[in-house]
Every structure is written in C-alpha cells, then in structure tokens.
Backbone bond lengths (Angstrom), bond angles and torsions (degrees), N, CA, C in turn:
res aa  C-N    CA-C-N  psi(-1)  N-CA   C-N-CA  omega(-1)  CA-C   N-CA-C  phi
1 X - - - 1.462 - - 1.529 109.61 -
2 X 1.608 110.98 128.43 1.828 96.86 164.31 1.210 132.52 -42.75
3 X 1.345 121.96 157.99 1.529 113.02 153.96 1.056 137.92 -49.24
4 X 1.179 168.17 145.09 1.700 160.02 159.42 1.120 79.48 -56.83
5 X 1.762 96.66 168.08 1.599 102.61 170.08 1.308 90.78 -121.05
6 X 1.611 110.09 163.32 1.415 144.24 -165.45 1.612 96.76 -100.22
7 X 1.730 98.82 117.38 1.398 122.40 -165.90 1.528 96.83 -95.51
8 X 1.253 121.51 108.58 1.171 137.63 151.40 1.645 156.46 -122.73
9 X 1.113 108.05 121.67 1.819 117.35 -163.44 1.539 96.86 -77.39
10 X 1.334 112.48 162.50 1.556 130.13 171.25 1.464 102.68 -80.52
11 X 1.472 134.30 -33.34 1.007 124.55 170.97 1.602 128.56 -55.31
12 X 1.485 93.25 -50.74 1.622 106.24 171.23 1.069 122.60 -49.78
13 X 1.573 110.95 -44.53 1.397 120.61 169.93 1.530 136.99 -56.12
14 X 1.118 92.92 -32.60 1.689 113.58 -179.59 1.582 98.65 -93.09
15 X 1.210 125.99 -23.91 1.185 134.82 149.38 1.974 118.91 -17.39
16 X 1.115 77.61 -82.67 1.520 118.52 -161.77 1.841 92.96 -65.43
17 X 1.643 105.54 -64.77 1.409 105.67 174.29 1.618 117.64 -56.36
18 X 1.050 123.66 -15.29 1.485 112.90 156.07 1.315 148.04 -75.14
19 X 1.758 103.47 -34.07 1.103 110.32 179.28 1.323 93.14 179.95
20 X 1.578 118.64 94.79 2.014 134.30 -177.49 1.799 92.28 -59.03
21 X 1.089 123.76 -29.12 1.723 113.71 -179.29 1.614 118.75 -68.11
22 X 1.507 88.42 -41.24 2.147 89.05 174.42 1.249 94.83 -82.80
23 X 1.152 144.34 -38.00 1.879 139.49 175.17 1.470 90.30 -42.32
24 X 1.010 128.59 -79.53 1.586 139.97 -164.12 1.924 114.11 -37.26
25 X 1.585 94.86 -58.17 1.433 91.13 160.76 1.518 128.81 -83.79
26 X 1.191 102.55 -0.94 1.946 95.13 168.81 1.255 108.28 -110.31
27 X 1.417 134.22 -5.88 1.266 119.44 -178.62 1.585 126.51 -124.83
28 X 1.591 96.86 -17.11 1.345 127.48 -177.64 1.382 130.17 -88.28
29 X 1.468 115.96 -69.23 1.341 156.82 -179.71 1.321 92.96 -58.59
30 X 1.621 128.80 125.85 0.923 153.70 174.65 1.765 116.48 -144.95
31 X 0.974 93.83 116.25 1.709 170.97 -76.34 1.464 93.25 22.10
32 X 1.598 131.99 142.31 0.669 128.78 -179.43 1.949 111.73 -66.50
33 X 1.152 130.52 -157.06 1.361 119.25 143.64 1.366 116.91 -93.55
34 X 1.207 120.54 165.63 1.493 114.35 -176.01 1.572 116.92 -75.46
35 X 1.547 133.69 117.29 1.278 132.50 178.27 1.634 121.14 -54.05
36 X 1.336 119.44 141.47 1.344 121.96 178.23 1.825 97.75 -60.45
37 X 1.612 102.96 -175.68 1.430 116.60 -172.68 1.763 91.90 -60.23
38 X 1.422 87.72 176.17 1.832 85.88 -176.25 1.325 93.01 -100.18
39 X 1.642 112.80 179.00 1.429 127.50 -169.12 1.520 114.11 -96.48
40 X 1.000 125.24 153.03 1.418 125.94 168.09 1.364 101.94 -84.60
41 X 1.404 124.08 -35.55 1.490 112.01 -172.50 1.318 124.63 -83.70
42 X 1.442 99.94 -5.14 1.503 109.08 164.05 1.288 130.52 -87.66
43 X 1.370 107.18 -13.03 1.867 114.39 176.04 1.546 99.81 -109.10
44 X 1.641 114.63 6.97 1.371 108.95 158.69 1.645 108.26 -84.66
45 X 1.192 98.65 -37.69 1.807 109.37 -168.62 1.827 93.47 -67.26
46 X 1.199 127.96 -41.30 1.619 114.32 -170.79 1.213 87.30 -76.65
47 X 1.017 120.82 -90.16 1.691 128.75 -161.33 2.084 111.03 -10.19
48 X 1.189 89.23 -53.48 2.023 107.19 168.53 1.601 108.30 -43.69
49 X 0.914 86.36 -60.00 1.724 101.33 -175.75 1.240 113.90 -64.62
50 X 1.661 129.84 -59.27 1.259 133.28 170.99 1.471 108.51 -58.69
51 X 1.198 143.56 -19.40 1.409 141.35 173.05 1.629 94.67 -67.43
52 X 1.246 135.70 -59.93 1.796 159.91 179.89 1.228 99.02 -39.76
53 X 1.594 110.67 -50.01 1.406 117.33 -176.52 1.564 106.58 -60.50
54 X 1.150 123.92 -67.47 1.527 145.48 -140.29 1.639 88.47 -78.76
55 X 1.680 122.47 -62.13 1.180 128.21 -176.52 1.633 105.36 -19.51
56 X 1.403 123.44 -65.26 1.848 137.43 -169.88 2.010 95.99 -52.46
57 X 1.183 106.60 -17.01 1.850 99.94 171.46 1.054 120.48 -95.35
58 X 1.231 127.88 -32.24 1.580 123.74 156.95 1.872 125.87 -30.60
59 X 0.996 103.63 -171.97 2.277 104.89 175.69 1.398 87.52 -115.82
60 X 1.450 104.14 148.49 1.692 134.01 -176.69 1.273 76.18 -26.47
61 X 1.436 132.54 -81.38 1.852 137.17 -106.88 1.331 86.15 -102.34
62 X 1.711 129.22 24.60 1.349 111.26 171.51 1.514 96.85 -131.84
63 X 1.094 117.32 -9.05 2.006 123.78 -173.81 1.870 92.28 -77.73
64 X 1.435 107.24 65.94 1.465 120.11 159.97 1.666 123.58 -106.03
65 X 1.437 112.77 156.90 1.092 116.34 176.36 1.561 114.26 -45.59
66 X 1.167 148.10 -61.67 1.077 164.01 68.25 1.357 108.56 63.19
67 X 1.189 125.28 -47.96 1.508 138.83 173.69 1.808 92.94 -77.00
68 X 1.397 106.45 -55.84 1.453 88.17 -165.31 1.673 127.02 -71.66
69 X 1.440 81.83 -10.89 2.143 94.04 -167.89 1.559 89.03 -92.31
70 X 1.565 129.16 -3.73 1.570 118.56 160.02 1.415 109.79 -55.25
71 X 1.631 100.96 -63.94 1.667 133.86 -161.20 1.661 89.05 -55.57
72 X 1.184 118.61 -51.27 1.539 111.11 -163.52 1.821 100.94 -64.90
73 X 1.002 118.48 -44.06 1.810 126.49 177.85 1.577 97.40 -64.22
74 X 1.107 133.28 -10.66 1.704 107.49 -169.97 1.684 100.75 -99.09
75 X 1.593 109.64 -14.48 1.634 102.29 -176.18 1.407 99.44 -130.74
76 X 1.634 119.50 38.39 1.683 120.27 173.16 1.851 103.48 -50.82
77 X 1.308 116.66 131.92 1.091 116.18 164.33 1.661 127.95 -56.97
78 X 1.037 138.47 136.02 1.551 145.39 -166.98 1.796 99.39 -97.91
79 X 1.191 130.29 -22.38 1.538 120.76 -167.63 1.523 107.37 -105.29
80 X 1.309 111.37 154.48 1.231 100.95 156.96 1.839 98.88 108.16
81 X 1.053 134.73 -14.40 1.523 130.65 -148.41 1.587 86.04 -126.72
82 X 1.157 113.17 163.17 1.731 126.54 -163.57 1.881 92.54 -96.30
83 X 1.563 109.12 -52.87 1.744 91.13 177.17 1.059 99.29 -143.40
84 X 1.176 113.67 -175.84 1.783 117.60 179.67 1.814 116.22 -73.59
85 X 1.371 112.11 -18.20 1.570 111.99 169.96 1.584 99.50 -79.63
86 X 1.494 134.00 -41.89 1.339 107.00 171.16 1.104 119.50 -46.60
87 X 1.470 141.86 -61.56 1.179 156.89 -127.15 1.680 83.16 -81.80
88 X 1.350 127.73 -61.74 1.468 132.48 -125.56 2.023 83.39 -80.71
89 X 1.707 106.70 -35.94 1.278 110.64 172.70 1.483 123.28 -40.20
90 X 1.597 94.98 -58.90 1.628 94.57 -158.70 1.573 94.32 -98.26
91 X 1.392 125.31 -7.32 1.602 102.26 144.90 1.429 124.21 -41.94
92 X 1.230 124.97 -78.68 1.568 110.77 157.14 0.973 162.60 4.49
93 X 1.286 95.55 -55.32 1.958 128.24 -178.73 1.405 73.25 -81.45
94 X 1.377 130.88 -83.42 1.163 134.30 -167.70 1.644 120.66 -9.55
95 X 1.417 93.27 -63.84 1.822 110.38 -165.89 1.728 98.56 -75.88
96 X 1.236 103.34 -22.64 1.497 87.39 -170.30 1.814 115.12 -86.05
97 X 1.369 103.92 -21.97 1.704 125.82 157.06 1.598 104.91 -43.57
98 X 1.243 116.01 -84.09 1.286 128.52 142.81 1.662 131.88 17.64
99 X 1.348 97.49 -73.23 1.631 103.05 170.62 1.240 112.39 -85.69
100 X 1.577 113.93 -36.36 1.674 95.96 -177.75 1.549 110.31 -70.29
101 X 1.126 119.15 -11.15 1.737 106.86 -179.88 1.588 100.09 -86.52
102 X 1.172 120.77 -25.83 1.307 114.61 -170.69 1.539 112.51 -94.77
103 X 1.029 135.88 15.69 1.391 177.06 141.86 1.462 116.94 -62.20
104 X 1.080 91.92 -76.65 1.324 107.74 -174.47 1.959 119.95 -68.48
105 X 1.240 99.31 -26.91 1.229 99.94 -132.42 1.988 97.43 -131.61
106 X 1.205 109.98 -6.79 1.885 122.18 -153.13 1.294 90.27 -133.06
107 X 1.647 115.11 123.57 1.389 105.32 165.06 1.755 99.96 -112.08
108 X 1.077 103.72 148.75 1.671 107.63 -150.92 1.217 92.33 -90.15
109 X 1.648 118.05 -7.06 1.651 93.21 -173.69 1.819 117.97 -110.20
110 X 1.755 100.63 7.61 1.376 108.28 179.44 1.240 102.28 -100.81
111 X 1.141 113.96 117.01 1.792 122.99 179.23 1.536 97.52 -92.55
112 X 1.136 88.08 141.94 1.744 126.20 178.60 1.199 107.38 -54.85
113 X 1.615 128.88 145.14 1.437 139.66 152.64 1.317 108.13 -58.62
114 X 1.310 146.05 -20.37 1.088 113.59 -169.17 2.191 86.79 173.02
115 X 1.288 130.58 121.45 1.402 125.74 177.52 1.662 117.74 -117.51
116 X 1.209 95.53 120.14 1.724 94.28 -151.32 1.595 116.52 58.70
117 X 1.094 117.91 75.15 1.424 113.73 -179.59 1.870 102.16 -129.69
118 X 1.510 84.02 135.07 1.905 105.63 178.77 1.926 104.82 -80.07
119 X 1.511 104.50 126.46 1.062 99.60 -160.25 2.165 80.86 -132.12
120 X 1.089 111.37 175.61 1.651 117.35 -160.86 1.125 99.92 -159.49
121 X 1.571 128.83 168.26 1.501 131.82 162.03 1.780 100.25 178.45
122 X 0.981 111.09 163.41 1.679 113.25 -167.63 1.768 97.47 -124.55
123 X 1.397 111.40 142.11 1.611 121.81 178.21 1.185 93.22 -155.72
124 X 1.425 108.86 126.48 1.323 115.04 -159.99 1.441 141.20 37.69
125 X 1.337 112.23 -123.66 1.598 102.47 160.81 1.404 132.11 -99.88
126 X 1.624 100.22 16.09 1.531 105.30 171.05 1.543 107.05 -112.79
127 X 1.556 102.67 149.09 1.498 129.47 176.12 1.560 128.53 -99.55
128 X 1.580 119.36 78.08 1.145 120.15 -151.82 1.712 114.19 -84.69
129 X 1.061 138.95 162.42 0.925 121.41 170.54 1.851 95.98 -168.84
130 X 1.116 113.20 155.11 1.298 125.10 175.22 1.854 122.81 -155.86
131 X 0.878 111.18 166.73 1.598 109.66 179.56 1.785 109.81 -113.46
132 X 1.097 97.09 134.82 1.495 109.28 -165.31 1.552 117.66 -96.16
133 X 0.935 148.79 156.85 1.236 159.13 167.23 1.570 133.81 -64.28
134 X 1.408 87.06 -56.03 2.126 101.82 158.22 1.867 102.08 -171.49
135 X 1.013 99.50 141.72 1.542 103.12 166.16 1.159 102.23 -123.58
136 X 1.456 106.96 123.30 1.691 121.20 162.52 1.838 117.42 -74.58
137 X 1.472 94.27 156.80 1.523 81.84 164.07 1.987 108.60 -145.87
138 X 1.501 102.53 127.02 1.257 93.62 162.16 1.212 131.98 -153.60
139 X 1.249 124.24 -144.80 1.930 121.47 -154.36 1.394 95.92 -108.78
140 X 1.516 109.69 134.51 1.859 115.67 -176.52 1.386 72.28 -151.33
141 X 1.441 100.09 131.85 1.137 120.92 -176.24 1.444 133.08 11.45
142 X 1.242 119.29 61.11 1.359 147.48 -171.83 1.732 110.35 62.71
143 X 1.344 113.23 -0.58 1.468 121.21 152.77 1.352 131.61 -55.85
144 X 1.327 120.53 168.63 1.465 120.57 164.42 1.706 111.05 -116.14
145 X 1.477 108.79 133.50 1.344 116.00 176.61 1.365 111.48 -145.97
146 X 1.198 112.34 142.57 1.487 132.83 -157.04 2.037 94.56 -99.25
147 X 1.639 100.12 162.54 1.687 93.64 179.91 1.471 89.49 -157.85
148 X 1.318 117.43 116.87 1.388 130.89 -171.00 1.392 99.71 -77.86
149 X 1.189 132.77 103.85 1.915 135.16 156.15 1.421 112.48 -72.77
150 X 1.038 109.60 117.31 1.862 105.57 139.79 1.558 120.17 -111.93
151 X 1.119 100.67 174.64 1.754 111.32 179.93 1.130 107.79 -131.98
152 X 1.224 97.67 138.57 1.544 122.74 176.64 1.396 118.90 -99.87
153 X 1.356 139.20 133.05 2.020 123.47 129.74 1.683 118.94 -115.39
154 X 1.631 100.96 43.91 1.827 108.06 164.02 1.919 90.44 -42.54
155 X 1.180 100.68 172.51 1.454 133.84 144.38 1.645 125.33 -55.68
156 X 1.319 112.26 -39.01 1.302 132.23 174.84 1.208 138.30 -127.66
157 X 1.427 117.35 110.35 1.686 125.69 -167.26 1.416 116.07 -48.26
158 X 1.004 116.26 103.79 1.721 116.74 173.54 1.369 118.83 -51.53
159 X 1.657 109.48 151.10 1.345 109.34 -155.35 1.794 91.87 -103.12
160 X 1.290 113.39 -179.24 1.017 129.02 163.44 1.531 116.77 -37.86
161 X 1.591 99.22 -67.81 1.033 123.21 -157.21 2.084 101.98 -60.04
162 X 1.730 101.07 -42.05 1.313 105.62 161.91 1.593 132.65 -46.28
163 X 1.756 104.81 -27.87 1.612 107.26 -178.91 1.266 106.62 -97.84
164 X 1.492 115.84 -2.84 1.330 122.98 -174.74 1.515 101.69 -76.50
165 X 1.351 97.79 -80.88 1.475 118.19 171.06 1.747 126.24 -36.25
166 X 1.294 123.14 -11.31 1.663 120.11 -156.94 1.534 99.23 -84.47
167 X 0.884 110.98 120.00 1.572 115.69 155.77 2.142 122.73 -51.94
168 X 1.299 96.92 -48.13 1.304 87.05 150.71 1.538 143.42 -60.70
169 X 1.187 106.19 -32.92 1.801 97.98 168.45 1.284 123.58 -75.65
170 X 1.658 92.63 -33.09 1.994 100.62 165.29 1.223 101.34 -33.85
171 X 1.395 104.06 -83.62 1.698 118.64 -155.02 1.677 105.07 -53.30
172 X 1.100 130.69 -36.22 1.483 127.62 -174.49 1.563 117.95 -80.62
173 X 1.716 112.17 -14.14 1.432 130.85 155.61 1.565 109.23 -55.51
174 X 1.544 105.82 -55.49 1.397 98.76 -151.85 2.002 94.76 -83.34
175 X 1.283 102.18 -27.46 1.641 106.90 155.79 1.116 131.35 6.15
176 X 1.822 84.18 -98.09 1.537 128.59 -166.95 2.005 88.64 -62.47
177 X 1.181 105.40 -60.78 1.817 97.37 -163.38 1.402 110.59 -56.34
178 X 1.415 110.33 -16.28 2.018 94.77 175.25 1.357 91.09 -88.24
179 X 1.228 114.71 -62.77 2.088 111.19 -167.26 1.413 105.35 -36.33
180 X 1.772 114.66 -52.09 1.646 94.53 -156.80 2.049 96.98 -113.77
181 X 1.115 108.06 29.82 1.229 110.49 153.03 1.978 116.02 73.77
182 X 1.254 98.72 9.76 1.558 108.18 -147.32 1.919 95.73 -137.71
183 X 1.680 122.02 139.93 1.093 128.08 -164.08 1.985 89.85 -73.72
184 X 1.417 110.05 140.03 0.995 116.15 166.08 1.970 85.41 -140.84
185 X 2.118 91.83 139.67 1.525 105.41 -177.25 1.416 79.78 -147.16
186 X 1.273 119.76 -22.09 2.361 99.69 -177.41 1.605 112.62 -99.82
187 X 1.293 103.02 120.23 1.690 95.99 156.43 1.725 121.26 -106.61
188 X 1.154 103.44 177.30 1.743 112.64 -179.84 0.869 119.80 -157.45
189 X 1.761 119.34 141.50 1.335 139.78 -167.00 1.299 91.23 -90.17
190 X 1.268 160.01 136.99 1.361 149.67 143.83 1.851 104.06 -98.95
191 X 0.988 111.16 104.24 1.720 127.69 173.36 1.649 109.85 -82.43
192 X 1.372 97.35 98.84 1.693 115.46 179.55 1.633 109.85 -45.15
193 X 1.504 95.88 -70.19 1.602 105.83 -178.50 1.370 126.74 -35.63
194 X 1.385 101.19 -54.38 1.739 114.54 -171.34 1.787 102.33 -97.41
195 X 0.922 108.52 -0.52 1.580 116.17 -166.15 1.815 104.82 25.10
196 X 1.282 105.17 84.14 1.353 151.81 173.60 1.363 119.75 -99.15
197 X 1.068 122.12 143.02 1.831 127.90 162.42 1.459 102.74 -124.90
198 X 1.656 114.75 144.37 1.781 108.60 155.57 1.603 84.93 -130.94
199 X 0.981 115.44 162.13 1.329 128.73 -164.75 1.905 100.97 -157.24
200 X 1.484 106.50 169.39 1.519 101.21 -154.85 1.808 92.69 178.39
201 X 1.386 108.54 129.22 1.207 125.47 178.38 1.675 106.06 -76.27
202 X 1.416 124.88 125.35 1.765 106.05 175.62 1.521 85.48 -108.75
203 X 1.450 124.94 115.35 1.484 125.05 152.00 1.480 114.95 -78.82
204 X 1.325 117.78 -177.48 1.192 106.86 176.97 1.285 122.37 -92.08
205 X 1.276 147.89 -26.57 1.236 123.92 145.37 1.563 128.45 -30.21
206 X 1.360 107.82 -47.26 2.209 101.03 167.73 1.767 93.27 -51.08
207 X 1.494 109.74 -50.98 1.944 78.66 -151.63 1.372 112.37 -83.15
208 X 1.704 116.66 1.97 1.521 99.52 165.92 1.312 109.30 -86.45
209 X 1.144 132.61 -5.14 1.719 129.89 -172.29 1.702 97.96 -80.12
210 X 1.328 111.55 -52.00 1.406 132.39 177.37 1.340 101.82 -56.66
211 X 1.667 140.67 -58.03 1.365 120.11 -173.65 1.344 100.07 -82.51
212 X 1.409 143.11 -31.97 1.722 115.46 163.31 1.621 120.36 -44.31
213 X 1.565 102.73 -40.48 1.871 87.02 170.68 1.693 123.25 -71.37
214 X 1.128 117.41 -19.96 1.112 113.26 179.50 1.562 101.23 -71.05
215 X 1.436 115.93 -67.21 1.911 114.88 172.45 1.682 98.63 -28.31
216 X 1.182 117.94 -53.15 1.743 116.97 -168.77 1.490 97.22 -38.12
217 X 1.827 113.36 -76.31 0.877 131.47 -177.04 1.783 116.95 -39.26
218 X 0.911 100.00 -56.00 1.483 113.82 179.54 1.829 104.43 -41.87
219 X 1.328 109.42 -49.84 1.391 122.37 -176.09 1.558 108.17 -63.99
220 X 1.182 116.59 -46.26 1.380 112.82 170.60 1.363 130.48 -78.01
221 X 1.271 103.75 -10.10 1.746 102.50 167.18 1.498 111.00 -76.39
222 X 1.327 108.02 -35.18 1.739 122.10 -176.08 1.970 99.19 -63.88
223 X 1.368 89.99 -49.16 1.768 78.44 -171.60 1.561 109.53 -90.86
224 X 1.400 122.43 12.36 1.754 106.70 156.81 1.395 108.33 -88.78
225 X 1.842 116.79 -20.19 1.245 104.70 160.67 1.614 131.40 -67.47
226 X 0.808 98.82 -36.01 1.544 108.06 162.85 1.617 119.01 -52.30
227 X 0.933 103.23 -27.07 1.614 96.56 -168.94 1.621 98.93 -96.80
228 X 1.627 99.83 -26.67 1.732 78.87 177.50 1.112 137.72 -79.94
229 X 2.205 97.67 -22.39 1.552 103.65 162.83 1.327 114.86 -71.31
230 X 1.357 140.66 -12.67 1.480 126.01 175.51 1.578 107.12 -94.68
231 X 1.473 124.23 24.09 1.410 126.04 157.12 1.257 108.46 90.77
232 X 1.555 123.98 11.86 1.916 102.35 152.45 1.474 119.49 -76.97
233 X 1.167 88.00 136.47 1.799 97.41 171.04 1.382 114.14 -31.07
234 X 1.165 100.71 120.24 1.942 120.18 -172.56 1.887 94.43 -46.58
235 X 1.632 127.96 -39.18 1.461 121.64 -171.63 1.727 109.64 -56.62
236 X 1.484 79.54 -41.91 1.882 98.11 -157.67 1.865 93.51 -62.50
237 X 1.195 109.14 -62.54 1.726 126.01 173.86 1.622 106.71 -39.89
238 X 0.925 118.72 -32.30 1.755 116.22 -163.38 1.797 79.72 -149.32
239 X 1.522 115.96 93.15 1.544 127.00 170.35 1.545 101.30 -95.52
240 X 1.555 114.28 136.92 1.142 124.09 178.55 1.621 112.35 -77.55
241 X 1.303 137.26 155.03 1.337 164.51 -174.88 1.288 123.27 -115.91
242 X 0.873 103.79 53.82 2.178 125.76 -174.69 1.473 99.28 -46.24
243 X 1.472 111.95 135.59 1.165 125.61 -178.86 1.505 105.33 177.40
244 X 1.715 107.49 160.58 1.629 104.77 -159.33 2.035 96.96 -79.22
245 X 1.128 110.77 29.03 1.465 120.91 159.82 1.307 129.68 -92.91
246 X 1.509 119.30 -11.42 1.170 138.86 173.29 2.003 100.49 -71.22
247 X 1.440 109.78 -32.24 1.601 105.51 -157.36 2.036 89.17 -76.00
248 X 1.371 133.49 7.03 1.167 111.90 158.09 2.165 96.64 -125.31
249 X 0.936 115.97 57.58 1.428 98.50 -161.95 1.419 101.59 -92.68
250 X 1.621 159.27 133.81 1.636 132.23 -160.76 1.921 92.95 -66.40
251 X 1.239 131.71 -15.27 1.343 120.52 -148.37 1.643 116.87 -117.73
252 X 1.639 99.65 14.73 1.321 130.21 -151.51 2.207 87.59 -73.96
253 X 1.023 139.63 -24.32 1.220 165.69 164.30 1.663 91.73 -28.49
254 X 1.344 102.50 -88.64 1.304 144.95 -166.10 1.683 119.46 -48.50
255 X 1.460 98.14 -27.91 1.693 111.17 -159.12 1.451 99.41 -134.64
256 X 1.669 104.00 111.20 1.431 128.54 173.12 1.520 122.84 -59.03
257 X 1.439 116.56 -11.35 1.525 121.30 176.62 1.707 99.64 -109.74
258 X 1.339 110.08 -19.65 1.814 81.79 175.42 1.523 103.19 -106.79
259 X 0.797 109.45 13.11 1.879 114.80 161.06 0.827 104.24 -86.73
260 X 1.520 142.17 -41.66 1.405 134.46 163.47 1.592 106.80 -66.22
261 X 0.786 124.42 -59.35 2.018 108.19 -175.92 1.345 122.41 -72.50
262 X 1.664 125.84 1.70 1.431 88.69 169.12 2.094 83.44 -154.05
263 X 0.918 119.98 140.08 1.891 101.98 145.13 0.645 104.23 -10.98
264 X 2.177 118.23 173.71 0.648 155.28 102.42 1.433 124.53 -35.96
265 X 1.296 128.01 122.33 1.632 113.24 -177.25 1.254 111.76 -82.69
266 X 1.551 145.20 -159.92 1.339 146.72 123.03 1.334 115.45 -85.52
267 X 1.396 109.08 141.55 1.765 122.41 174.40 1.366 120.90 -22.02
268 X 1.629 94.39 -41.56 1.323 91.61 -175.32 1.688 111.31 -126.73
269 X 1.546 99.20 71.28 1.813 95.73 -173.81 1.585 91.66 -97.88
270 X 1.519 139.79 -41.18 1.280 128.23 168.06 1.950 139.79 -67.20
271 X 1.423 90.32 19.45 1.433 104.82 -170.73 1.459 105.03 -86.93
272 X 1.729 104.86 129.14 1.506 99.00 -176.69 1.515 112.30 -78.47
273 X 1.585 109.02 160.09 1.350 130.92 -152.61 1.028 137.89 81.68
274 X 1.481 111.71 8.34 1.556 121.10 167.77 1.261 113.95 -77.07
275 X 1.459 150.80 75.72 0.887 135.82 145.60 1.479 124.07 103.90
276 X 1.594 131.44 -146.27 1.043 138.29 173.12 2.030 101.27 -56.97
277 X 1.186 69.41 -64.83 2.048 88.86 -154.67 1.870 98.99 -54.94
278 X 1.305 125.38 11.65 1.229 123.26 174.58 1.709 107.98 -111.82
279 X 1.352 100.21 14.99 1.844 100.36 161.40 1.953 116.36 -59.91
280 X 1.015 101.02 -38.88 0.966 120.74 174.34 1.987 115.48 -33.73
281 X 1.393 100.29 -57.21 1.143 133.69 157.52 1.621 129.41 -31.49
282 X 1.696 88.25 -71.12 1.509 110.05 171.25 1.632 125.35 -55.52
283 X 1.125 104.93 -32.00 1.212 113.90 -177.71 1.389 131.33 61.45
C-alpha cells in the first residue's frame, strides 16, 4: 500500500521552525497546557483582517477607507488591553491605519481572485495546504497571473528581503498556481500600520529550495514524534529555542528556558499608543 501523505500547513511549519517546544504544546500536548492571558495584539491583528475580509462584501462605492475603519470599530477586541481608555485609544490609531491603507492602496473596483481562500498542492509525500489572505489577479503580457497578499500589523515593516526569503509565501505561491490554475511568481507583505508594501519575485528555483525546507521540516516534526513515542523525555524530543520572543510566548509559564530568556510581557505591551516604542506604528 502507498504511504498517506503528511498533511502540512505553513503555519505549523514555521511553527515548529521556531521553537519545536511551543509546537509541542500547541499541537501535541493533550490536554493542552493552560494558555497565558490572551493578547491585545492579537485581537488587534484579527479584527484588521476581518474588517479586509468583510470590506470585498460591501458595493464598489462603499469599499472606502471610512467603510473599513467602521468595520474595524464594530468587532474591536475587548481582552487583552490594561483599561478601557487604552483600548478606546488604540482603536483609533487602529482605524485610522486602516483607512489610509485602504485609501491608499485598494482599488474598490478590482475584485480579488479569491479572499481568504484555502489553497493545497502536493510535493512529494506531503499535502500542503494553507489559507490565504487575498489573491490578486492580473494581466502580464496579455497573460493571467495571480499575486499572493498577506497583511501584516507586526511593529515592524517587513523588508524585501523578509518576502523574499519566507517559506510561507513560497508554499502559498506554489499553492495558489495548482488550486487556481494560473502562474503565480509575486508575493506581498502588505504592512497595515505604515501602509507599506514589500513585494518579491518567487521563481522557481526560490520555491524548490523553499519546498525542500519544508520536506526538511516535515522530517523533523515526524522524528521528534518518534522519539517521544519511543520514550525520550517529551523536553529533550521537542527542545525549546530561547529568544527575547519567549517574553510574549502564551506558554512562557510552562517552559524553564524561556523564563530564563526573556520576561514575561503584559497583554498589552504591543498595543498602539503606548508611547515612544509605538513609532513604529505611526509610520
């Protein structure tokens, strides 16, 4: 009988390549461990997105900046923020990020290939698949070509070299062109905050280098499982990767090496309007 193939997301992957110890407790570990408080900067980051989402359902003459910094205020996240004047603040900052990219940057009357759309493709014996953010589509030399977007609200505008380099856009390049049938070679960072683009050619040499690391990866998730069913200590099998990323990690509690490398943060240390360190933000 063949092998099944080994179902794998870019998330998981990047997962795992960051740190096999938080892989272990978010994907492994059953009962999971219990997660720290939740983030504010994470129900800033959905909320952004689900406004992005919803915006493409509106009529042409309503997909406005203005339209979207509504949508972003009707599902502001409630957790995560120190009081209700923070929150009501960097709602704001928020919406107004918001319209100028969508302003700037969205033409309301070219509809998307595909918004939030789950896209798949097989390399070797793994079955990748991931969900996308927006795929554009347009005319290169009387062709059709697809351009994988994601969106960002990090703290810091990704570089070129970041959209160049991601293993996730690889894999959601080579994706999108089997699912929707059509050459996709551009991806894009879209940076909420600064309303920014980095953008990045994937030829095919990037995406075979990129799907051998993922197989890499793939191989090493299989053999820390292995080691834990043949009885090494679940730490030793899934070793943590200390870095000052641990001081917001949800599992930072739990794990004796990222308690040693960074704080603990507060819920709300990435919430815009704090201060100096939210230039970043401002753009």
């Amino acid at each position: 009988m063949p092998k099944p193939l080994r179902m794998v997301t870019p998330a998981k992957l990047d997962s795992f390549d960051s740190c096999p110890r938080r892989f272990r407790y978010t994907y492994i570990d059953r009962p999971a461990p219990p997660r720290g408080a939740p983030w504010a900067h994470t129900g800033i980051g959905a909320a952004v997105h689900n406004a992005l989402r919803d915006l493409w359902e509106l009529d042409v003459a309503e997909r406005t900046g203005e339209s979207a910094a509504r949508l972003l205020r009707r599902q502001w996240p409630d957790v995560g923020f120190r009081d209700e004047q923070q929150r009501e603040r960097a709602r704001e900052i928020s919406a107004s990020w918001l319209a100028r990219y969508v302003d700037e940057h969205l033409d309301p009357e070219h509809e998307p290939r595909g918004i939030e759309r789950t896209v798949g493709a097989p390399y070797g014996d793994l079955s990748i698949s991931g969900r996308i953010d927006r795929v554009d589509e347009h005319e290169v030399d009387g062709a059709r070509s697809l351009v994988v977007i994601d969106y960002k609200t990090g703290r810091v505008p990704p570089t070129e070299d970041d959209t160049r380099s991601s293993m996730q856009l690889a894999l959601y390049a080579v994706a999108v062109e089997r699912t929707l049938r059509a050459p996709c070679e551009r991806v894009e960072l879209h940076h909420i905050p600064t309303s920014t683009i980095s953008a990045a050619q994937i030829g095919r040499d990037t995406r075979e280098r990129q799907l051998r690391r993922a197989g890499y990866t793939a191989d090493d998730i299989d053999q820390a499982k292995e080691r834990l069913l043949h009885g090494d200590p679940p730490d030793e099998a899934y070793p943590a990767r200390p870095s000052p990323a641990c001081g917001w990690c949800d599992f930072w509690a739990h794990c004796a090496e990222g308690r040693q490398a960074a704080r603990k943060r507060d819920p709300w240390f990435a919430v815009p309007g704090e201060g100096s360190r939210d230039q970043a933000y401002a753009g």
